[in-house]
N, C-alpha and C positions, 0 to 999 in steps of 0.2 A: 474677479474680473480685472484686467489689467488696463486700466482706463489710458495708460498712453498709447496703446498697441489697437484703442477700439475705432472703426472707424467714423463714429461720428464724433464729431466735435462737442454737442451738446451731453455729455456726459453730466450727473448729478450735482458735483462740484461745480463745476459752469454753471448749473440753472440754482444752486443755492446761491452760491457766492452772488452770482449777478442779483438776485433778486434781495438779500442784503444789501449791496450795496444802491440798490436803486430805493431802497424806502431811507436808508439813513442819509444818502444825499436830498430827496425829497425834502426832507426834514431839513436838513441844513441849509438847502439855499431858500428857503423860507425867511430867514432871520433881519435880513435887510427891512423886509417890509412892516416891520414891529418898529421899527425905529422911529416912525413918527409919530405912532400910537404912545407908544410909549411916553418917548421924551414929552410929548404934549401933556401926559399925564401930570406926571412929577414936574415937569417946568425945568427939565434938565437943558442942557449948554450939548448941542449937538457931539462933541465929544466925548461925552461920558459915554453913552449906549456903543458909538462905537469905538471907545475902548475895551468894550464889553467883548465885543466878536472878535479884537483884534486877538487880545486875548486868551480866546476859544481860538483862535487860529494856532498862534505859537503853542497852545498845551497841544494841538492836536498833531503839529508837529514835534515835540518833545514826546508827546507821547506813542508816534508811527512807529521806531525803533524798537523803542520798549516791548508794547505789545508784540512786534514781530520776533525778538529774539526770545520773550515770554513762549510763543508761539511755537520755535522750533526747537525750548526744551520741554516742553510742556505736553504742546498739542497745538493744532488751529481751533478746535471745536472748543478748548477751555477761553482761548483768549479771546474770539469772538464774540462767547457768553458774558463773558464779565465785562466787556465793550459795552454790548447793549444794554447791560442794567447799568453802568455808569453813564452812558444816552440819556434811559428812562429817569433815572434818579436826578440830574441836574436839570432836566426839563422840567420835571414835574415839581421838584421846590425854587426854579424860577419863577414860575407860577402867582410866588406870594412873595417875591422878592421885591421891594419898593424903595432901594437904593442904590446911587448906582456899585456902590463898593461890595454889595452883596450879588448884582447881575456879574461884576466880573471877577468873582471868586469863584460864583456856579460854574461861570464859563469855563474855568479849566476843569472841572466836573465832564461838562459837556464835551467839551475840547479831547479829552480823554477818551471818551466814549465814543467818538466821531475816530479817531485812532486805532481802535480797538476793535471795529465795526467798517473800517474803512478802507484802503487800497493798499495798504503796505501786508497786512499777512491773507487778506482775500485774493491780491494777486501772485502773491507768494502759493498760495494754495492752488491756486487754476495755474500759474504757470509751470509746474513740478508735476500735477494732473496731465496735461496737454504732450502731445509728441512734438517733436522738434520743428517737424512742418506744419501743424497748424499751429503754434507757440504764440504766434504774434498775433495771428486772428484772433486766438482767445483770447488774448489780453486784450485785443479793440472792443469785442463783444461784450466781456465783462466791462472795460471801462465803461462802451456806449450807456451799458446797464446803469451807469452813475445819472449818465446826461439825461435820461431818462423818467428818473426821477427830477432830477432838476424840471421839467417839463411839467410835471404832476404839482409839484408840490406847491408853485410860486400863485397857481388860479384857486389851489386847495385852500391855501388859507386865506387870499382876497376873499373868497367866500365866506367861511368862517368869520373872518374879522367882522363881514355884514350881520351875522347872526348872533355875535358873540363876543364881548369882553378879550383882549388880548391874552391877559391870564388865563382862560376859558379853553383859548386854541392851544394853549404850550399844554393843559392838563391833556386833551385829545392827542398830541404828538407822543407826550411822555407815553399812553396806551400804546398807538402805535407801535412805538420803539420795543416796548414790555413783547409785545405776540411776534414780534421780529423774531424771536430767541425760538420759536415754533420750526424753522426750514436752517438751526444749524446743525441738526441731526443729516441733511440731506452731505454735509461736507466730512468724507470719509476720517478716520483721526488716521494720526500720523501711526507707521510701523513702531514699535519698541524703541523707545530713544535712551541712547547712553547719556545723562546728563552730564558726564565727569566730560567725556569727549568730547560732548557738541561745546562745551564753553574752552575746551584748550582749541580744538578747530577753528570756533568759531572768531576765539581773539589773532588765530595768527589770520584767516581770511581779512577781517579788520586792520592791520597793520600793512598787513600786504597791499589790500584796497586806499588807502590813506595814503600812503606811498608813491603812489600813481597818480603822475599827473592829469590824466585822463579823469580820473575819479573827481580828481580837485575843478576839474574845468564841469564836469556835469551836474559837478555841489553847487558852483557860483551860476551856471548857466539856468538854472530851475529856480532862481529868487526872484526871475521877473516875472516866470508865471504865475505866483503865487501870488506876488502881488501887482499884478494886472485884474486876474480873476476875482480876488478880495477885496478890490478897489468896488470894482463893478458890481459885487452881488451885494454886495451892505450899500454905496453910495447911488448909483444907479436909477435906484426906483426914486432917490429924492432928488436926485440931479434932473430930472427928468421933469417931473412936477414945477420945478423954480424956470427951467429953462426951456421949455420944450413950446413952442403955437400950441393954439387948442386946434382940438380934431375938428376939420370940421366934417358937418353932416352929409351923407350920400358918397363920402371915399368907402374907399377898400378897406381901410384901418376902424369907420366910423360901424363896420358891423360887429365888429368884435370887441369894440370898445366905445366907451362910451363919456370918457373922461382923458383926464394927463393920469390921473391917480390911476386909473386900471391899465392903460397903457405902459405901467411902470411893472405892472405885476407880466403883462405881457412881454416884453420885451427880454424878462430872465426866462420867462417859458419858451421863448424864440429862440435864446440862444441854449437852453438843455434841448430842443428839439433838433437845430441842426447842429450840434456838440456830438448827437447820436452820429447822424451820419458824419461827420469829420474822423469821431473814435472809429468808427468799421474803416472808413477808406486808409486809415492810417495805422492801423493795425493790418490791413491785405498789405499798404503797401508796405512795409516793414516789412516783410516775406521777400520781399523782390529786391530793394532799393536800400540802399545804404542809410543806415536808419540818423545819423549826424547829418545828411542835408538834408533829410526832411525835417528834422528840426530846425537847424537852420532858416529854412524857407517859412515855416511855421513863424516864429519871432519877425522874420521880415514882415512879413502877411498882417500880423497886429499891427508893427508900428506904423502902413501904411495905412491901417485903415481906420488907427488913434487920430491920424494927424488929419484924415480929410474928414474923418465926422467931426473932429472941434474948429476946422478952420470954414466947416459951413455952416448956415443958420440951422440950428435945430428945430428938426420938425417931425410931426408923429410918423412920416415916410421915411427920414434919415435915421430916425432912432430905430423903425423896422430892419431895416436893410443895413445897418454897422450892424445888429443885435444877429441876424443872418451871416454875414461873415464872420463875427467874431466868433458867434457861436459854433461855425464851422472849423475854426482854432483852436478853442475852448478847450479840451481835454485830449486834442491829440497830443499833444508831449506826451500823457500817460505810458501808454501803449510802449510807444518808440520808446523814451526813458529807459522804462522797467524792461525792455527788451533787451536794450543795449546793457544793461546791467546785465543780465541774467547770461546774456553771451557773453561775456568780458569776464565775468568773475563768477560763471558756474547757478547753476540753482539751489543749493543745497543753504546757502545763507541770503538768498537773493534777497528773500523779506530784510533784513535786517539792514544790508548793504543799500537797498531802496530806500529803507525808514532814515538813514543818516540823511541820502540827496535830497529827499522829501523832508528833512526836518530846514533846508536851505529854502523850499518851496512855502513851507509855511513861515519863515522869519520873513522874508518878502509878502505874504498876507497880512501878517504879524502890521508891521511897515505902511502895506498899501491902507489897510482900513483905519489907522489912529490918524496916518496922516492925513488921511482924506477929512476926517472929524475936526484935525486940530488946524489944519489950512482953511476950511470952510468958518472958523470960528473968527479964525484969525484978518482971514481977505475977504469972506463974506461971498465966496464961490469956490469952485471944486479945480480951475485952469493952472495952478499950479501944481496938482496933484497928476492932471494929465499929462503936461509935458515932462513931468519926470518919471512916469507909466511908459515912454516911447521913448523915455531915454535908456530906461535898464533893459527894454525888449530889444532896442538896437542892441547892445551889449551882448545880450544872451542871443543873436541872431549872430555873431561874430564867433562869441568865444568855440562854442559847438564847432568851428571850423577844423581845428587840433584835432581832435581827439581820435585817437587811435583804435580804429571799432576791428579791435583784432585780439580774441582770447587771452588771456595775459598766460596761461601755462605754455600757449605757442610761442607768444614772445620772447619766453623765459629759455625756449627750448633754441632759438633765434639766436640767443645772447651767447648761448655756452657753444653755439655750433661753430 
């Protein structure tokens, strides 16, 4: 079967991939909410835990590349597998981890595994699966598939925490991640690959790409989303708790919650719920619309809506409704990003060329989550952390201006005409 010539879009690849990455994002945007458990346990200094995630962030960005160019001399089905058992294996000996020097060693365990299992060779996979015209909708679908999870996971384990020991919930994730490995048979493997070839190809694609200033402005312009998003999904739920009015009784918010503390677990499922819808509409519209202003507009869109939920009183309806926009932000770069990549410099190395921009989106997580831990210790709240969140999202709402969303073999063909 020739899955880019089939006409539905939902092809095997799309509904593995997606459904991969919607349990290992589950699983990931969980991690915020241990952090009080946690730290309370051990009597840790709110920065240590999250230097932990921050941690897990940068390995998962050093490791997106990796795994993708693993990916495209290997296979996808190999580098996905050993993604998920480096998932299952750092979650499950975090479990008995009771320092913090040992939570953020596993983390690049973790960090690796989250890599491996996550958007750089999964979208590489569905977007080489996909025909040119729906291209970008699969990419939104698959992303949404993330947000999705996100959605699941943040009430899955407020629960759990109810019935169970923090260590208890990371051993139940570590399973999860193990039976993950079950749906990567549904991701077809790659054709026969010359390995001699794919590393001479693939190093002139890399010099080629690095070369380009385009490239260079889509590396620096992905560090605010990463650390906007990683500010928020580790600090968030405690930001929320110190600063937020209590609910009161008989609102709209007081049915679904019943505290600051679960409204903090709410508020990440708010923003993977409508994160789904933002990845589809940004993914159709990438089909149509120049995929540089809608990022563009995307980074405008946060920074406005950073600055009017900190310049208002916090309350369980402000934290709904920023957690609603934001979440409608959330993960659209994905889509567009990987799109504009895969148009600009071909699909044949796209994983790899994405893992570099994407390793710019996790030193920005990297960034967002220590500083959020180490400004909290230091001023004894998170307002410094914010306005430097709307300072780099202006940035990356500017630089995305440039950039030249035109095949670079066209351009090449441009030069010599």
């Amino acid at each position: 079967m020739n899955l880019t010539s089939s006409k539905s879009i939902f092809t095997p690849i799309l509904i593995g991939g997606s459904l991969i990455l919607l349990i290992s994002f589950a699983i990931r945007s969980t991690f915020g909410l241990f952090q009080i458990p946690i730290a309370e346990q051990f009597l840790w200094a709110r920065s240590e835990f999250s230097l932990a995630i921050a941690i897990q962030n940068l390995a998962w960005g050093i490791g997106t590349p990796i795994f993708s160019a693993f990916a495209e001399k290997y296979g996808d089905r190999k580098a996905i597998t050993v993604g998920l058992l480096l998932y299952a294996l750092g979650v499950f000996i975090s479990s008995t981890a009771s320092s913090p020097e040992a939570h953020q060693f596993l983390n690049i365990v973790i960090g690796f595994g989250i890599a491996g299992s996550g958007f750089g060779p999964i979208l590489a996979v569905v977007g080489r699966s996909a025909s040119p015209e729906k291209r970008s909708l699969a990419l939104g679908i698959t992303t949404a598939s993330g947000s999705a999870g996100q959605v699941v996971g943040p009430p899955l384990a407020a629960y759990l925490l109810n019935l169970m020991p923090w260590s208890s919930v990371f051993v139940v994730f570590a399973i999860i991640s193990l039976l993950t490995i079950v749906l990567v048979p549904l991701l077809k493997s790659n054709p026969k690959i010359n390995k001699k070839q794919v590393e001479e190809n693939l190093s002139d694609a890399l010099i080629e790409a690095i070369k380009d200033p385009t490239y260079i402005m889509l590396f620096l312009g992905f560090f605010s989303c990463g650390f906007q998003l990683a500010f928020i999904t580790a600090h968030f739920p405690a930001f929320i708790v110190e600063t937020s009015s209590p609910i009161v009784k008989g609102t709209l918010i007081s049915l679904v919650c019943n505290s600051v503390e679960s409204l903090g677990a709410l508020s990440i499922a708010l923003i993977g719920l409508f994160n789904i819808l933002g990845s589809l509409a940004a993914g159709a519209l990438g089909k149509n619309f120049t995929k540089k202003y809608l990022l563009s507009m995307i980074y405008t869109g946060r920074t406005i809506a950073a600055i009017t939920f900190i310049m208002l009183p916090i309350t369980p309806t402000s934290v709904a409704i920023f957690s609603i926009v934001m979440g409608s932000l959330w993960l659209a770069t994905v889509p567009l990003t990987s799109g504009i990549i895969g148009y600009i410099y071909g699909l044949k190395y796209m994983g790899t060329l994405y893992g570099i921009v994407f390793l710019s989106h996790q030193i920005g997580s990297f960034v967002g989550v220590w500083l959020g831990g180490l400004f909290y210790d230091i001023y004894g709240s998170y307002n410094v952390v914010w306005w430097v969140g709307i300072g780099v999202g202006a940035f990356s709402a500017i630089i995305h201006l440039p950039v030249k969303e035109t095949p670079i073999e066209k351009r090449k063909s441009y030069n010599f005409a």
